[in-house]
C-alpha atoms as an extended CHARMM CRD file, in Angstrom:
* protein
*
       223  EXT
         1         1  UNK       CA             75.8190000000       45.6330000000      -83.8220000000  PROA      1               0.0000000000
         2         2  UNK       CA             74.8780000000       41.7630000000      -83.4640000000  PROA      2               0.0000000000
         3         3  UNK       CA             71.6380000000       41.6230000000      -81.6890000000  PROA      3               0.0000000000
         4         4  UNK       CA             71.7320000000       40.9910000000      -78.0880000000  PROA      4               0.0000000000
         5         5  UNK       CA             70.9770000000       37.4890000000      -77.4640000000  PROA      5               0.0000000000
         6         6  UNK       CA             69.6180000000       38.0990000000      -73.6160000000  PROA      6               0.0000000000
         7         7  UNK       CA             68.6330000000       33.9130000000      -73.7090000000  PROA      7               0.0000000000
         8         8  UNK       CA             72.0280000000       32.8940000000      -74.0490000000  PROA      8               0.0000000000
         9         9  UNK       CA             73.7480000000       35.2520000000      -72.1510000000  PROA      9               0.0000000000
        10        10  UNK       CA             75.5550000000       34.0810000000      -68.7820000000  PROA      10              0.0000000000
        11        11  UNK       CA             76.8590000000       36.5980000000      -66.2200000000  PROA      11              0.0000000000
        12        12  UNK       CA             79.4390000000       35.2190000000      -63.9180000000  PROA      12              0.0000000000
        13        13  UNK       CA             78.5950000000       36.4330000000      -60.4640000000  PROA      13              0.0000000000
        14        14  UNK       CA             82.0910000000       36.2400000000      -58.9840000000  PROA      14              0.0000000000
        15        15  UNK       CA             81.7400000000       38.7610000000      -56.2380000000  PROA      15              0.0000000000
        16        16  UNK       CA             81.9060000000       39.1120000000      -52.7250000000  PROA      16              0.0000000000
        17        17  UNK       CA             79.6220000000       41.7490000000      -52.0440000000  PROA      17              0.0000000000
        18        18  UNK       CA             75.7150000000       40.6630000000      -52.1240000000  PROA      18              0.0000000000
        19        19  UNK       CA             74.5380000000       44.4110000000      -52.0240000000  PROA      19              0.0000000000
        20        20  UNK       CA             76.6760000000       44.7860000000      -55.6320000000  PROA      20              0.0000000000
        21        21  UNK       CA             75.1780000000       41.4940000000      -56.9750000000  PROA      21              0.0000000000
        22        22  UNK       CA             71.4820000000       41.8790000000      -55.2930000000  PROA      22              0.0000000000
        23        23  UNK       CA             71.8340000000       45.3940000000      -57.4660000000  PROA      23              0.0000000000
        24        24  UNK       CA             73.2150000000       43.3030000000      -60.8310000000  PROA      24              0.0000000000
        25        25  UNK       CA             70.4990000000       40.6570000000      -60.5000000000  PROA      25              0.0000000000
        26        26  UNK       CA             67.6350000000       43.8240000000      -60.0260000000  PROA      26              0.0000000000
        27        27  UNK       CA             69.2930000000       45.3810000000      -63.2320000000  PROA      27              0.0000000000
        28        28  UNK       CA             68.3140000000       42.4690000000      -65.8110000000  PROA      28              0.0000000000
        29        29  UNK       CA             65.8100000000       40.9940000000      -63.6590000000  PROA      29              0.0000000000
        30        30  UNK       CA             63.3710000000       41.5920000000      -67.1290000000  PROA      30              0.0000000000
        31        31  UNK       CA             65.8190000000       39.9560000000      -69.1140000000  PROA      31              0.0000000000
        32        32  UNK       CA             65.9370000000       36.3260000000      -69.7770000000  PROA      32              0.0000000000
        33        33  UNK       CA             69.7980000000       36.2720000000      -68.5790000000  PROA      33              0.0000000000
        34        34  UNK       CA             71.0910000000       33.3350000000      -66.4610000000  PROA      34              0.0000000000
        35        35  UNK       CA             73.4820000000       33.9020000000      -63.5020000000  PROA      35              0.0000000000
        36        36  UNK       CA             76.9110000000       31.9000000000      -62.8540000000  PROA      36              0.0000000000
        37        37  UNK       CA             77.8400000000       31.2850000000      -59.0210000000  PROA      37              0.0000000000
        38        38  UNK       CA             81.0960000000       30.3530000000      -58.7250000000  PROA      38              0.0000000000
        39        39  UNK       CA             83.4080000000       29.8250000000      -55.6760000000  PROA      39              0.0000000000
        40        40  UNK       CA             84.0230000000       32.7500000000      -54.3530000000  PROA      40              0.0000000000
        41        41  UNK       CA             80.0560000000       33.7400000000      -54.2650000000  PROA      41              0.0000000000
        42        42  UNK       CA             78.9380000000       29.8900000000      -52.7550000000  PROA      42              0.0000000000
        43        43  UNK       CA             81.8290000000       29.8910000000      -50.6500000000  PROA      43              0.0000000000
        44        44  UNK       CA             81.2510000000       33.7100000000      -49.3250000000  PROA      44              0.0000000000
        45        45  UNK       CA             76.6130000000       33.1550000000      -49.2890000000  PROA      45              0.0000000000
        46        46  UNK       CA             75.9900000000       29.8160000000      -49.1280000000  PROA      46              0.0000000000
        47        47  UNK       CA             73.3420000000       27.8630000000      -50.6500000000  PROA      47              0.0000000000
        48        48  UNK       CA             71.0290000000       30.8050000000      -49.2860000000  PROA      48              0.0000000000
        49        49  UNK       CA             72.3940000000       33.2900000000      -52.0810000000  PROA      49              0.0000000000
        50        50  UNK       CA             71.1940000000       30.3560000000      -54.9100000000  PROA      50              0.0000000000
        51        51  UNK       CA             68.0300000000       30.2940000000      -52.4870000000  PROA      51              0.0000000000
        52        52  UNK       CA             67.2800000000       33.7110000000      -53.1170000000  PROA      52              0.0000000000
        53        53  UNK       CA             67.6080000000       33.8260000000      -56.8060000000  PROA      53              0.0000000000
        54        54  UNK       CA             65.6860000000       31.0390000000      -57.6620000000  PROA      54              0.0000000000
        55        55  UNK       CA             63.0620000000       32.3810000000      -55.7300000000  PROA      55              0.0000000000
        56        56  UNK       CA             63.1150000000       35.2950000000      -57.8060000000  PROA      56              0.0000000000
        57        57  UNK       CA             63.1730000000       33.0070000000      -60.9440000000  PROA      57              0.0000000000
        58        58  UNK       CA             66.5460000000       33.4000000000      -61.7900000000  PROA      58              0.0000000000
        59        59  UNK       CA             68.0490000000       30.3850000000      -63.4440000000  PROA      59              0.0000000000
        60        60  UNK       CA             71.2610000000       29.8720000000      -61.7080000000  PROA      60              0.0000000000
        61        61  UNK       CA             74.5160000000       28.2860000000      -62.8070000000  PROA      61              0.0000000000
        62        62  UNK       CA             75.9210000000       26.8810000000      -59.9570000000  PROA      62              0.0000000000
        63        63  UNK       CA             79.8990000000       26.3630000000      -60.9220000000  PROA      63              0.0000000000
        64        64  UNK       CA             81.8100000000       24.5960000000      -58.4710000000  PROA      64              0.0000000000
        65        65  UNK       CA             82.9500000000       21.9600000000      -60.9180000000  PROA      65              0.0000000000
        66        66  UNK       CA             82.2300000000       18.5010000000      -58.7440000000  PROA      66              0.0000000000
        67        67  UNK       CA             84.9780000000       16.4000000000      -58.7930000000  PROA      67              0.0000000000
        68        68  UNK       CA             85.3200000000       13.5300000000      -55.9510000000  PROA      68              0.0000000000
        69        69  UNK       CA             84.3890000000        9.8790000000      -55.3410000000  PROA      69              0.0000000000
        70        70  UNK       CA             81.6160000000        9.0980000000      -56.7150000000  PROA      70              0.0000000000
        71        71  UNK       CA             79.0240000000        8.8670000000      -53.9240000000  PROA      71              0.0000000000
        72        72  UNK       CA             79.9440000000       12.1530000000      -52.6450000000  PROA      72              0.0000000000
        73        73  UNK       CA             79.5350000000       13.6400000000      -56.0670000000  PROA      73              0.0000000000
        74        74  UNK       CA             75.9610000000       11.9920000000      -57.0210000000  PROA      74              0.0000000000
        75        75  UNK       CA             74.3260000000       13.3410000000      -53.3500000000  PROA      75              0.0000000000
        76        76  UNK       CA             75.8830000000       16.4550000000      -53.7080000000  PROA      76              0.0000000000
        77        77  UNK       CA             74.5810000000       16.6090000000      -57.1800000000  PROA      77              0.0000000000
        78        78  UNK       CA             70.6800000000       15.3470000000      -55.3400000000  PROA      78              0.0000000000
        79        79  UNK       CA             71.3960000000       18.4640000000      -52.9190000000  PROA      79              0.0000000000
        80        80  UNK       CA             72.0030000000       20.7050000000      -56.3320000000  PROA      80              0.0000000000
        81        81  UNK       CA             69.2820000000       19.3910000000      -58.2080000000  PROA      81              0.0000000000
        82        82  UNK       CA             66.6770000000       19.8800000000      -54.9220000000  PROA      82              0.0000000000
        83        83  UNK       CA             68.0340000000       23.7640000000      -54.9620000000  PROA      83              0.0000000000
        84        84  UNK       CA             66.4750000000       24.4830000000      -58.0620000000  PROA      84              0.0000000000
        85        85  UNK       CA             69.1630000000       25.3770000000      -60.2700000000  PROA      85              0.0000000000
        86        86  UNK       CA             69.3560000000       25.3190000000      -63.8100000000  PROA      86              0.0000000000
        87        87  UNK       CA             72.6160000000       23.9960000000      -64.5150000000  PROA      87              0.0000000000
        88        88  UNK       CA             76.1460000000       22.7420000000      -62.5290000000  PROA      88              0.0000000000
        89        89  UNK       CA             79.5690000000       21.8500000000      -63.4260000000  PROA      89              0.0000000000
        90        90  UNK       CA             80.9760000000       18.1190000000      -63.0220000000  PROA      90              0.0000000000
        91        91  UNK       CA             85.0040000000       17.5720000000      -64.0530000000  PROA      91              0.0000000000
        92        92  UNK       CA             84.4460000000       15.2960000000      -67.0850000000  PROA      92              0.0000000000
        93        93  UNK       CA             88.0900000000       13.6170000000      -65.0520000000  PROA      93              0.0000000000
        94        94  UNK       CA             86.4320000000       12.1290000000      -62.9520000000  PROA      94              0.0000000000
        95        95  UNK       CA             85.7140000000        9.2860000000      -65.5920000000  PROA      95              0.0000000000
        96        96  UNK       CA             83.1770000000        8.0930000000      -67.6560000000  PROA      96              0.0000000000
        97        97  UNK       CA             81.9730000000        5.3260000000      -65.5010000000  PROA      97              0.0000000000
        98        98  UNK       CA             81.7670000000        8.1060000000      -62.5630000000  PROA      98              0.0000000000
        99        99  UNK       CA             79.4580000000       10.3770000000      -64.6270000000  PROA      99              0.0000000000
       100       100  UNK       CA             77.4020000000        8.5810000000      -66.5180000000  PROA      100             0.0000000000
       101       101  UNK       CA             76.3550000000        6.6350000000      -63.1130000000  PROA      101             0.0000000000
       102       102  UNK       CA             75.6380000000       10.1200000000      -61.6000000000  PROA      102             0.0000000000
       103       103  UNK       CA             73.5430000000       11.3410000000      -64.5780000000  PROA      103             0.0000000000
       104       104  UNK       CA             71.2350000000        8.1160000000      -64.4070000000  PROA      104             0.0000000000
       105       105  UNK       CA             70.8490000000        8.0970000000      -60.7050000000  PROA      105             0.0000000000
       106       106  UNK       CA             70.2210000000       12.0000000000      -60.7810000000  PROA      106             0.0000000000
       107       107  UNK       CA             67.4060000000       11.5750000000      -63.3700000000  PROA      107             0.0000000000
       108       108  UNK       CA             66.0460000000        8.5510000000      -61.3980000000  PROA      108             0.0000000000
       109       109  UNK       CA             66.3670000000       10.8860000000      -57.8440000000  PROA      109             0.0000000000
       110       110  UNK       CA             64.3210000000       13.8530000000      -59.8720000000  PROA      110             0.0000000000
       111       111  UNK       CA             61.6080000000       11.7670000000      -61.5030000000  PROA      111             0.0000000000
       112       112  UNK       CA             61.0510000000       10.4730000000      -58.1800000000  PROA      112             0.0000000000
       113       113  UNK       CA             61.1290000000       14.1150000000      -56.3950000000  PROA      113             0.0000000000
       114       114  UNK       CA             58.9300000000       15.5910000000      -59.2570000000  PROA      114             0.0000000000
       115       115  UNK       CA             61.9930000000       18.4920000000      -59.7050000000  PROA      115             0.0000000000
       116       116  UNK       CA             63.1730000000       19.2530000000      -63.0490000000  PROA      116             0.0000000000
       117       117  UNK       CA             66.4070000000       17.5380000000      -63.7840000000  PROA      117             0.0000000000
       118       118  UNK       CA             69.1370000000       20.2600000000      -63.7040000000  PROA      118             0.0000000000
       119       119  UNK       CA             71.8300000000       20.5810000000      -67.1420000000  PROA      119             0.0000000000
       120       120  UNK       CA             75.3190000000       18.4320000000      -65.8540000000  PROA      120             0.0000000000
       121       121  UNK       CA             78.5280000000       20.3320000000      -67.7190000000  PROA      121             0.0000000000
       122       122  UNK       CA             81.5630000000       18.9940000000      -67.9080000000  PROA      122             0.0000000000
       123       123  UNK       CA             84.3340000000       20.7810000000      -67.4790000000  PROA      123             0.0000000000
       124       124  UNK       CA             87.2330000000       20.5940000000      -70.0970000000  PROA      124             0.0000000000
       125       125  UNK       CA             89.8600000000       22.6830000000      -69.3860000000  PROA      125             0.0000000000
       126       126  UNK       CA             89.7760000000       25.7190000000      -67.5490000000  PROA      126             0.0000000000
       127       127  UNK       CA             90.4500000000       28.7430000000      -69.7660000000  PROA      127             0.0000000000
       128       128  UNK       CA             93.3780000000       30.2070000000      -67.9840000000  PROA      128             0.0000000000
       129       129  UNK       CA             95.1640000000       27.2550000000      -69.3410000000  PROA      129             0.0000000000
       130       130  UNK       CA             96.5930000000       26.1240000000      -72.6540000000  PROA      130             0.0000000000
       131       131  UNK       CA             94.9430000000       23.1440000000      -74.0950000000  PROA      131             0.0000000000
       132       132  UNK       CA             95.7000000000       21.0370000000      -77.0950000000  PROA      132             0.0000000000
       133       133  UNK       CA             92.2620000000       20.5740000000      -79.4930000000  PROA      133             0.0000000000
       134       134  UNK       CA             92.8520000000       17.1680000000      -79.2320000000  PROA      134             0.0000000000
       135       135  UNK       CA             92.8070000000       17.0700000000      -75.7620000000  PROA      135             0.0000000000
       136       136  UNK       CA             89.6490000000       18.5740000000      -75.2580000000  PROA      136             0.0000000000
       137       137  UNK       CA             88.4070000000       16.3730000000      -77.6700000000  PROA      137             0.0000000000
       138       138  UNK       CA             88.7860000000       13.6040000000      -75.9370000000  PROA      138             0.0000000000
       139       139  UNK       CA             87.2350000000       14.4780000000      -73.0140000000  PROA      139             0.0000000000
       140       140  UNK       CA             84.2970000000       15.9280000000      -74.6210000000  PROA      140             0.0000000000
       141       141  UNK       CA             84.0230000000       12.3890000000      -76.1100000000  PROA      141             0.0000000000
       142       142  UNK       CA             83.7170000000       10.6150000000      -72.6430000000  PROA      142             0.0000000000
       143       143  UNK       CA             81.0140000000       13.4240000000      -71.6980000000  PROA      143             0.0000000000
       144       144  UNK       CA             79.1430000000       12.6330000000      -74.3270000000  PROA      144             0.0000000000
       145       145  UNK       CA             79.2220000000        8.9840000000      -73.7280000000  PROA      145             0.0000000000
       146       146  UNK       CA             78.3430000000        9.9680000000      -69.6260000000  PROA      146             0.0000000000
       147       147  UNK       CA             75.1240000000       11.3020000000      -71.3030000000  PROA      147             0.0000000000
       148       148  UNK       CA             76.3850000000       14.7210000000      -70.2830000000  PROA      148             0.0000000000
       149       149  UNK       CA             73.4530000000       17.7680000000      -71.2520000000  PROA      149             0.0000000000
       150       150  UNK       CA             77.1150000000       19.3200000000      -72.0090000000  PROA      150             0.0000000000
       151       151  UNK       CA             80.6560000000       21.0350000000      -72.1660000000  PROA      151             0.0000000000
       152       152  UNK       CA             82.3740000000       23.6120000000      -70.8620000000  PROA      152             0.0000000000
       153       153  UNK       CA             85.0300000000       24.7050000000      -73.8650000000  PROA      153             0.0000000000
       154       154  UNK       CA             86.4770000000       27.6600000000      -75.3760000000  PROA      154             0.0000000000
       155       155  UNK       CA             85.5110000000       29.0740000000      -78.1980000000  PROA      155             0.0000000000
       156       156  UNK       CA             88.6590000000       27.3890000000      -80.1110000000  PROA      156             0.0000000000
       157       157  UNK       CA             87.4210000000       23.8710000000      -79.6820000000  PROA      157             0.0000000000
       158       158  UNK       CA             83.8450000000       24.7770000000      -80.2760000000  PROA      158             0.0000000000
       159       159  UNK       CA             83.5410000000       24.1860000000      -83.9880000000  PROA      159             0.0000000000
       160       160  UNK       CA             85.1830000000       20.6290000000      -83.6450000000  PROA      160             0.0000000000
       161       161  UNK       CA             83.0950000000       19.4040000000      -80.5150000000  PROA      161             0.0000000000
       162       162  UNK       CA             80.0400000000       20.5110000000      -82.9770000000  PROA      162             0.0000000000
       163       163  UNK       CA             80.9760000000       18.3490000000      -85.4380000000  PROA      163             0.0000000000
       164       164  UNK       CA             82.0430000000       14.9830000000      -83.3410000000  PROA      164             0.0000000000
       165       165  UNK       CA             78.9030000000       15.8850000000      -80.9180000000  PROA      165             0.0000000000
       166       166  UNK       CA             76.0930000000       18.0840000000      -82.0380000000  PROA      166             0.0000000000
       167       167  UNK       CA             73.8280000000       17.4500000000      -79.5010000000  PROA      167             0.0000000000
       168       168  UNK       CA             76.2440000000       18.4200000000      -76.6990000000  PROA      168             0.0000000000
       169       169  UNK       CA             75.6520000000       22.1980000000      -75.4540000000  PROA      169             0.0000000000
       170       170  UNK       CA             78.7560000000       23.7650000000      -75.4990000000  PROA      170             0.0000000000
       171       171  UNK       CA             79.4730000000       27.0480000000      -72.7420000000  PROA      171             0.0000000000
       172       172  UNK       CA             82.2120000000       29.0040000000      -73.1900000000  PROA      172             0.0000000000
       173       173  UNK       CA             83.4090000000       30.8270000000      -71.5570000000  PROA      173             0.0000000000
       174       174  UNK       CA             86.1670000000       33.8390000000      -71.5230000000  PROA      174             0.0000000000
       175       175  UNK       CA             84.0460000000       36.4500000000      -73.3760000000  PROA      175             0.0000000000
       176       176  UNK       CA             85.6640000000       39.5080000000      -73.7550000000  PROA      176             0.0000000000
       177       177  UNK       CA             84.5320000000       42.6410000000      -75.8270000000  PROA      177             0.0000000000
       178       178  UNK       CA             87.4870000000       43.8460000000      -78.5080000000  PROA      178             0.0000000000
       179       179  UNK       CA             90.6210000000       45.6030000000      -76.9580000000  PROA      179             0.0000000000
       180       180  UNK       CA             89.5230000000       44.3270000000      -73.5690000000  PROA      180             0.0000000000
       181       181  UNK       CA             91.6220000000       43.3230000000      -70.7150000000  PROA      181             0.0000000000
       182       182  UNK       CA             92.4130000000       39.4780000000      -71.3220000000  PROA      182             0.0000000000
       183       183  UNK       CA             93.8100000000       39.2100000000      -67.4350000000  PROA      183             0.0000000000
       184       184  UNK       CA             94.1240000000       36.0040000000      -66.3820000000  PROA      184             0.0000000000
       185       185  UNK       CA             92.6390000000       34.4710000000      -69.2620000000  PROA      185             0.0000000000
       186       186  UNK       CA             94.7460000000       32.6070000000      -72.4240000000  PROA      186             0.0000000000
       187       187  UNK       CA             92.1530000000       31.3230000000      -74.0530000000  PROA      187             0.0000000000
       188       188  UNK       CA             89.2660000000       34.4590000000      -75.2210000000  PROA      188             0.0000000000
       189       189  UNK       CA             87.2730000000       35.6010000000      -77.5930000000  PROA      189             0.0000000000
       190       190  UNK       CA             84.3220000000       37.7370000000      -78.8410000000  PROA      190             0.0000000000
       191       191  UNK       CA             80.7720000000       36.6420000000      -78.5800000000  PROA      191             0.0000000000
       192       192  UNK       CA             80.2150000000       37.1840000000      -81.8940000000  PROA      192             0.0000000000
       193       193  UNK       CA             83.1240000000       34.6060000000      -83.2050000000  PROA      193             0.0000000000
       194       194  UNK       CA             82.0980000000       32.3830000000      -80.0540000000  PROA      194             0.0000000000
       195       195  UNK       CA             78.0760000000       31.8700000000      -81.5030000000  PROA      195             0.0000000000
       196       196  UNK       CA             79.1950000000       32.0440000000      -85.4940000000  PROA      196             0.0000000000
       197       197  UNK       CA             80.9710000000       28.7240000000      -84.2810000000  PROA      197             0.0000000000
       198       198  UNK       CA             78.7330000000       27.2800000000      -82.6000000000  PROA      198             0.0000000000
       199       199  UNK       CA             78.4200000000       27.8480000000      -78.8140000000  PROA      199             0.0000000000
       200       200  UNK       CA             75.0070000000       27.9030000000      -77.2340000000  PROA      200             0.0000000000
       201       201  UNK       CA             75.5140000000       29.8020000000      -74.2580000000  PROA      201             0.0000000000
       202       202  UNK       CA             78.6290000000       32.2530000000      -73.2450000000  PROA      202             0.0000000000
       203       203  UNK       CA             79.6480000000       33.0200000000      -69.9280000000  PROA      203             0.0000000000
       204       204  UNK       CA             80.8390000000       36.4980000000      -69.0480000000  PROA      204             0.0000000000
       205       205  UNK       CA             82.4810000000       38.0250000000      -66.2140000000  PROA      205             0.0000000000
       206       206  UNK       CA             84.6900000000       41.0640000000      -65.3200000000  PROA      206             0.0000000000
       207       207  UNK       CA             83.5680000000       43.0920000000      -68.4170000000  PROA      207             0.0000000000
       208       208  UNK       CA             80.5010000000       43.3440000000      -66.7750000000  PROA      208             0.0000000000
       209       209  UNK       CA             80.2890000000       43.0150000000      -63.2500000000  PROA      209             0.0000000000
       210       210  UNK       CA             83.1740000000       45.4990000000      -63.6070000000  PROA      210             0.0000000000
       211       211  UNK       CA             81.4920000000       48.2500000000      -65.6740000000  PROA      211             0.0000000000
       212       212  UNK       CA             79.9220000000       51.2450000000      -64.4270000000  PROA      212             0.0000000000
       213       213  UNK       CA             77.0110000000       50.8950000000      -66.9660000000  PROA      213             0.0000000000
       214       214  UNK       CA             76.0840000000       46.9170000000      -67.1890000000  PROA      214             0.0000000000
       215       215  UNK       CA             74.0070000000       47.7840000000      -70.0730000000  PROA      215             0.0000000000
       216       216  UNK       CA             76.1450000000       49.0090000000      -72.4180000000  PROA      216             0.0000000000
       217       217  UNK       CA             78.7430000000       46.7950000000      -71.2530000000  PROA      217             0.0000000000
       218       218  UNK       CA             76.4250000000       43.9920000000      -72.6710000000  PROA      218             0.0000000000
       219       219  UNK       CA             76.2600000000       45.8970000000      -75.5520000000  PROA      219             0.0000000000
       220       220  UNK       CA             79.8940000000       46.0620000000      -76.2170000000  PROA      220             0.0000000000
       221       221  UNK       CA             80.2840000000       42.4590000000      -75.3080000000  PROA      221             0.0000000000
       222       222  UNK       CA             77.4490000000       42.0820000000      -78.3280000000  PROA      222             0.0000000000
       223       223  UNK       CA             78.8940000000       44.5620000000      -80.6290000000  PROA      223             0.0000000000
């Protein structure tokens, strides 16, 4: 079994019941693991959930993939970074000009604040869709030229965003253990083959947050 990389391990808290995620949080609470809330958490707890977990040192993920006019993305993004959290999602369509004004400006806001600057992510495509190499590519190329910390990709267009862009993280997303469930999800793969090509982080889900045991559900996602 490949070692269990706790550090670069993202659980995807996409639940609706806090008692259920105040109980996953408690479980690896000793573990250097970083929590993903989505949608359906923010839009269900509020910014008091992320509250809560930063409090308790948690480094949060906060996934709600920003995509508007610019001004309304760059506060939003001030409101984020004052939160605490450790990283958030921007769509990389919102343009280059868009993003790379928001990264500068949210750097600027920060420095001034004295609050650590928070990991922007673009978003590629989502992983219930099919998407062409090529055209992932190309966005991860205007991310990188936003000054983006990184990209969210599957682990197919890992190995090729690597090589055009080393220094851009890459999260990926749809990590399932072998003969799982793929669901919803077209575009998966094992943690194992997601890290031998390159990703930094992976973000898991339902294998988890679905499991009776969490731990060994790790350790099959590991295995």
């Amino acid at each position: 079994m490949q070692r269990i990389l706790w550090e670069r391990l993202i659980i995807a808290l996409d639940l609706k019941d806090e008692n259920k995620i105040k109980n996953m949080v408690g479980v690896f609470k000793n573990k250097k693991v970083k929590f993903k809330i989505g949608l359906i958490a923010f839009t269900k707890f509020g910014p008091s959930l992320v509250k809560k977990l930063i409090k308790n040192n948690i480094d949060v993920f906060l996934d709600l993939k920003l995509y508007d006019i610019p001004n309304t993305m760059l506060e939003t993004s001030k409101v984020i970074a004052e939160l605490g959290c450790w990283a958030f999602t921007v769509h990389i369509k919102a343009g280059k000009e868009n993003l790379k004004n928001l990264k500068e400006e949210l750097v600027k806001f920060c420095k001034e604040k004295k609050i650590k600057v928070p990991l922007v992510l673009g978003v590629t495509e989502l992983t219930s869709n099919c998407a062409k190499v090529e055209d992932v590519l190309k966005l991860a190329e205007i991310a990188y030229f936003s000054n983006l910390d990184g990209v969210i990709a599957s682990a197919k267009e890992v190995k090729f965003i690597k090589e055009k862009f080393k220094n851009l993280k890459v999260i990926t997303p749809g990590i399932r253990p072998l003969n799982y469930n793929s669901y919803d999800q077209k575009r998966i793969t094992t943690a194992k083959e997601a890290f031998s090509l390159g990703a930094d982080y992976i973000v898991v889900g339902r294998p988890i947050i679905e499991a009776r045991d969490y731990f060994k559900a790790v350790k099959d996602i590991f295995s």
